[in-house]
Structures are given as C-alpha cells and as structure tokens.
C-alpha positions in Angstrom: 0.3 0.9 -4.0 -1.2 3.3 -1.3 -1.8 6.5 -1.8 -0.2 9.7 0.4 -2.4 9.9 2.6 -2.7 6.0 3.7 1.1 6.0 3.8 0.9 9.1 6.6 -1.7 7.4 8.6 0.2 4.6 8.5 3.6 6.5 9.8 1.7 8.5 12.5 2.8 7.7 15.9 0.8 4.9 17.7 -2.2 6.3 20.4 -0.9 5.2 23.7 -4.7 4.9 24.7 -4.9 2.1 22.3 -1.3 0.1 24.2 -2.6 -2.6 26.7 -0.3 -4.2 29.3 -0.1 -7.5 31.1 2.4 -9.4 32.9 4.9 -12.0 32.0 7.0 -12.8 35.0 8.5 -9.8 36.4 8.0 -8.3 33.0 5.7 -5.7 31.2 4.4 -6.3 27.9 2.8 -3.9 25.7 0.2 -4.9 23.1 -2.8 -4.2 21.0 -6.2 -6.1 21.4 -7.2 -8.2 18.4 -10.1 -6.4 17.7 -8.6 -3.1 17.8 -6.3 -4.5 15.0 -9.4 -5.2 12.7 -11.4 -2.2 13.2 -7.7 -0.4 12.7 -7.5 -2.5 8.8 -11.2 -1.1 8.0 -10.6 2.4 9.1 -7.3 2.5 7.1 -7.9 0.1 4.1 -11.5 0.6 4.0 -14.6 -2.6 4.1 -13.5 -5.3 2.0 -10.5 -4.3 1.2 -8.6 -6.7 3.2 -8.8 -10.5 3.3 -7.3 -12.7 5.7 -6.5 -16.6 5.0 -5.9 -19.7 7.9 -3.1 -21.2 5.8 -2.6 -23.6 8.4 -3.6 -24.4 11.7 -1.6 -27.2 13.7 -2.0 -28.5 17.5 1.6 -28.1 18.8 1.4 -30.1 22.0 -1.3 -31.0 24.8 -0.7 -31.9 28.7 -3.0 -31.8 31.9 -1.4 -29.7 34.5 -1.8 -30.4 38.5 -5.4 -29.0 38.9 -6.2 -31.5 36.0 -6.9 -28.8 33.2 -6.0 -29.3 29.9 -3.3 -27.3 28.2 -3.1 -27.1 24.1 -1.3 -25.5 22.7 -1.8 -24.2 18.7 0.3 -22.6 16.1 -1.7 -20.6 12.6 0.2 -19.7 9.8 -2.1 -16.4 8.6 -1.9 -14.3 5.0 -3.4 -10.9 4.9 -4.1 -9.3 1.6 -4.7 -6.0 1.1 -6.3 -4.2 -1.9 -6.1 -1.0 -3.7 -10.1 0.8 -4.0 -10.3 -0.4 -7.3 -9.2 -4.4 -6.7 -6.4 -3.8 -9.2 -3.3 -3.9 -6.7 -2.7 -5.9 -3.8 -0.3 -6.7 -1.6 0.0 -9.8 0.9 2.2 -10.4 4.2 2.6 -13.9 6.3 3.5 -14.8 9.5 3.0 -17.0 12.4 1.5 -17.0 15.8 0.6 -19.0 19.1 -1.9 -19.8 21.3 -3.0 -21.8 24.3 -6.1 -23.1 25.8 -6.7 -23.6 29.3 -9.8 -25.3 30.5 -11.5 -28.5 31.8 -13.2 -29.8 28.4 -10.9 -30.8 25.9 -13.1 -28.8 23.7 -12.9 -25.7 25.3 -9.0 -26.0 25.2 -8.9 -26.4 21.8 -11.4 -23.5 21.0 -9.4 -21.6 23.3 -5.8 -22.6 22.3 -7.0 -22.2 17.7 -8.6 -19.1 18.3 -5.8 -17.0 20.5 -3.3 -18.1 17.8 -5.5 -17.5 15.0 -5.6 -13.8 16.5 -1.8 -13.8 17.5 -0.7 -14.3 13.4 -3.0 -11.7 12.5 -1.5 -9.1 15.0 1.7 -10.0 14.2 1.0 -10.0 10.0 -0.4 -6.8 10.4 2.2 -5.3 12.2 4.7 -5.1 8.7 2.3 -2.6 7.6 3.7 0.0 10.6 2.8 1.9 13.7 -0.5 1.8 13.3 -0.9 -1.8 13.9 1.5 -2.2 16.8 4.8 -2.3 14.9 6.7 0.0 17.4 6.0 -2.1 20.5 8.4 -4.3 19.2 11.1 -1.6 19.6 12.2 -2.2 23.4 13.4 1.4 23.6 10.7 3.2 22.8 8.1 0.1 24.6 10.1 1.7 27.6 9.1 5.1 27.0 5.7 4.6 26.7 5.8 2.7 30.2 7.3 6.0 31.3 5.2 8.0 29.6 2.0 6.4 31.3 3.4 7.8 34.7 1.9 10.8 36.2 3.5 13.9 35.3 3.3 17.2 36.8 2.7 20.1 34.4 2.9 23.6 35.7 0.0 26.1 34.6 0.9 28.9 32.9 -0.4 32.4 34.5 -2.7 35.0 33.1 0.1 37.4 32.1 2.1 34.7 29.9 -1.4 34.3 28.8 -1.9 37.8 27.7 1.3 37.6 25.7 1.4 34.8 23.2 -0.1 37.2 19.8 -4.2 37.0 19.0 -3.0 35.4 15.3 -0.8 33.0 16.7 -3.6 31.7 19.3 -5.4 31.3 16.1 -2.7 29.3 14.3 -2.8 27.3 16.9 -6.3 26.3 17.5 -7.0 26.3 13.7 -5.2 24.7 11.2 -7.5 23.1 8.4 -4.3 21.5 6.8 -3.6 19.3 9.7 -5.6 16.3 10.4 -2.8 14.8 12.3 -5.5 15.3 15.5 -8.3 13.9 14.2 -6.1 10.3 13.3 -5.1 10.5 16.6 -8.7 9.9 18.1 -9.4 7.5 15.6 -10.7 9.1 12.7 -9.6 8.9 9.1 -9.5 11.6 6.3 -9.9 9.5 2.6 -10.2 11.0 -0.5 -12.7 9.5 -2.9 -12.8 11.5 -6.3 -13.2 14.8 -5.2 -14.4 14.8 -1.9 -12.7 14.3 1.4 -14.6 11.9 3.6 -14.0 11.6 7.3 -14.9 8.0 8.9 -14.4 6.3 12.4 -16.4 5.3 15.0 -18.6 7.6 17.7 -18.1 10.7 15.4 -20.7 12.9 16.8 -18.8 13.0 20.4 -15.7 14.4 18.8 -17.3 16.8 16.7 -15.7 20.0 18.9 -12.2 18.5 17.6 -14.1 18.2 14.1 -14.8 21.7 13.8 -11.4 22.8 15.1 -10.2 21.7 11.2 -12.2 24.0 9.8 -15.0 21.7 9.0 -18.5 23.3 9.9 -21.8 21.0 9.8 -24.1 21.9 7.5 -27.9 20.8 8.5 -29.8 21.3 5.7 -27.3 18.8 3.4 -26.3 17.0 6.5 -22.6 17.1 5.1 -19.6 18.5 6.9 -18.4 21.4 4.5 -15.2 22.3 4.5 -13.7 25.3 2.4 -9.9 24.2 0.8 -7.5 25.3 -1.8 -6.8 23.7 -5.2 -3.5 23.5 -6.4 -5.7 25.9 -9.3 -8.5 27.6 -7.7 -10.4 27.9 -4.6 -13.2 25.1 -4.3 -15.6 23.4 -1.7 -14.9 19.9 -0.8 -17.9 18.4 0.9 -17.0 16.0 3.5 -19.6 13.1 3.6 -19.0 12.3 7.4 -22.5 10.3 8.2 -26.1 10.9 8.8 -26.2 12.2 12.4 -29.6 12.6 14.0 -29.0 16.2 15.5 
C-alpha cells in the first residue's frame, strides 16, 4: 500500500537523538517519547491519514502502598489505521499496553494509570510499522550498541596535507548529492511526492535550511518555493518543492 519512498523512510535507521533512557533496576531501557511517536505518523503518513481506536480500556488492579499512595494499574487494547492519500487502502495493527498511576487522589491515579497505557499500546502498535517508530529497540543487540554508541569517542583530525589530497570533484560528490535525501530524514524532514512535485515537510525547517541547500535545493524569493532542478526518466524538468511560507 505505500509507496517507495514511505517504505525507505520507513527502513532508514532510527536517529539516536530521538532514543530516551531510564532506569529499571540495574537496567537501561531505551525508548521513544509518546509524542515523538505521533508527530513521527504525521510526518510519514501525512494529517489525517491515521486513526487510532481505544478498543478497550480495563483497570487491572489497585493497592495503597506504605506512604499511602494509590497505585492502579491499567491495561488498553489500541487499533491504528493507516490510510493511503486517496482513503482507498488501509491497513490496521493491534496491540496491548500498560500503565500505572501513582498519586494521593484516586482520581489522579486513575488519569495517570488510563493515560500512560493508552500511550504504551500506541508505541507499541506503531512499532510493526519499523525503525521509525522504535521497532529496533526491541533488538537487545543493537539496543546495546546504541548504549555504546552514546559514549564519547575520540576521533582524530585529519591534517592539511590529507586535506589537499582527496580530488576537487570528489569533495563535490561528497557535499552534493541531490539524489540523496537520506540526510534530510535524518533531522526530521520528509521528501513526499504529490503529483509532480516533491514537497519537503517537518518541523523548524528554516534552521536546517544549510542542510536544505546541500540537496541541491535553492530558495527562490520571489515564488517563495524551494526549486530544485531533477531528471526525468524522459527529459530534464523542474520540480518545485513547496516547503512552507518562511518570513525571510
């Protein structure tokens, strides 16, 4: 049902900016906030395109612990749909997750306990759909290597005669490559095609403009478009990337 292009966001490695850490005993857990799942489902799938549905939400069990707060504990039962542009294909996932609520009120335990579990099935329905949402935390290998990876390496810098060596059109191919977007998914924005035009969405887009231009887009003011020239599998065209009204 998705197209190319959602199915290569969707395989690109997860951002280790975006992996939180807490706790559990003497062990480290890795995990994605709740509402960087969501704004994750509208950068990939688009507004609207996505519906989520409480199919049930249960209490599980409820005590008062020694400094006389209650404890509740929930369980939700969640459905994510997600839909093609045109609402003509969807496809759904389920799953399950928990919460607890810890507080003085009753009613402040429950809130607590409903919403964290409400937001644990949708994390966890979400994840089927790959790395994007989180799906490679739960490989406890490579959860291992990003703990590693978050340690502070020491890189050595290379000196100005091995600078002087690597060829002027190499140092091009390197800093310019308008066929690769693989750097602009990795700080959060998303290339989509709609009809002819390539669009580029995600948040804060004006302070990641320098990594904008380094695709080969350039900003026009006049039409206040990012223009970008490609290739057609046919002839040579110009795709005009509707990236947002930007008050320069």
């Amino acid at each position: 049902m998705f197209n190319e292009k959602t199915n290569q966001v969707l395989a690109y490695e997860l951002d280790n900016g975006r992996i939180k850490s807490r706790q559990k005993g003497n062990i480290s857990l890795s995990y994605l906030e709740g509402f960087d799942i969501i704004e994750t489902a509208n950068r990939i799938f688009g507004y609207g395109n996505w519906d989520t549905n409480i199919i049930k939400l249960e209490k599980v069990s409820q005590e008062v612990n020694s400094n006389q707060n209650n404890i509740i504990c929930y369980k939700a039962e969640i459905s994510i749909v997600i839909h093609d542009i045109q609402h003509s294909k969807q496809v759904s996932r389920t799953d399950v997750g928990f919460g607890t609520g810890i507080a003085k009120t009753l009613a402040d335990a429950h809130e607590g306990g409903a919403k964290e579990a409400v937001t644990d099935a949708i994390k966890r329905t979400f994840r089927s759909f790959g790395n994007q949402f989180g799906n490679s935390l739960y490989n406890k290998t490579k959860n291992q290597q990003n703990q590693t990876s978050k340690q502070p390496q020491q890189y050595s810098q290379p000196n100005q005669q091995q600078m002087q060596q690597v060829p002027v059109q190499q140092q091009a191919q390197q800093s310019h490559n308008p066929n690769d977007f693989s750097s602009l998914y990795s700080i959060g924005l998303t290339i989509m095609e709609q009809g002819s035009n390539l669009v580029v969405v995600g948040d804060d887009i004006f302070s990641k403009k320098d990594s904008i231009k380094a695709c080969g887009f350039r900003w026009d003011g006049n039409t206040k478009m990012v223009v970008q020239i490609s290739r057609t599998t046919a002839t040579s065209s110009i795709r005009r990337c509707l990236l947002c009204v930007i008050d320069l």
